[in-house]
N, C-alpha and C positions, 0 to 999 in steps of 0.2 A: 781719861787723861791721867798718866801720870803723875805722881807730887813734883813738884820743883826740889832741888836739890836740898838737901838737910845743912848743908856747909858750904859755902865757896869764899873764894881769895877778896880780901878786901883792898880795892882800887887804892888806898891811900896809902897805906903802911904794910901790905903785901901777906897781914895776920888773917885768922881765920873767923869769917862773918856766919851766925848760926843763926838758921831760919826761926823767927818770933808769932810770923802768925799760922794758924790754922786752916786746916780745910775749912770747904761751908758744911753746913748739917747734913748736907747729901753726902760729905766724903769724898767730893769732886774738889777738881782745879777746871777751870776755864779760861780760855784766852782776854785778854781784860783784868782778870783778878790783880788787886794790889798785893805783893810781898812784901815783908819787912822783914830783912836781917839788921844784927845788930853785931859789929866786930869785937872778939873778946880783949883784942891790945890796944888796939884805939879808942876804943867804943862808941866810933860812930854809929850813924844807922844810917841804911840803906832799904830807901823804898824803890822797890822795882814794879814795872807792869806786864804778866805776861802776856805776848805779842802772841796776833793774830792766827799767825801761824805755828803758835807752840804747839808741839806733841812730846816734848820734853826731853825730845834729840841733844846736846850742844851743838851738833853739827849742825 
């Protein structure tokens, strides 16, 4: 599986949210896995779940 994206748009203030966690020890992403970005203007954070059917497409 691909990594999930290094950067994406942050839902609230439209600024840029930078991926915080890591692979696991294998170096893998699996469907399931919690993401955490964190946005660098708002500074929210954003915990995401990758869905069952990620292969890391956005489409």
């Amino acid at each position: 599986m691909p990594a999930p994206e290094e950067i994406i748009t942050c839902v609230d203030c439209g600024g840029r949210c930078h991926l915080l966690t890591h692979a696991r020890e294998d170096d893998q992403w699996l469907p399931g896995d919690l993401v955490s970005y964190r946005c660098e203007e708002c500074r929210d954070r954003w915990d995401l779940v990758l869905p069952d059917d990620w292969d890391g497409d956005p489409e």
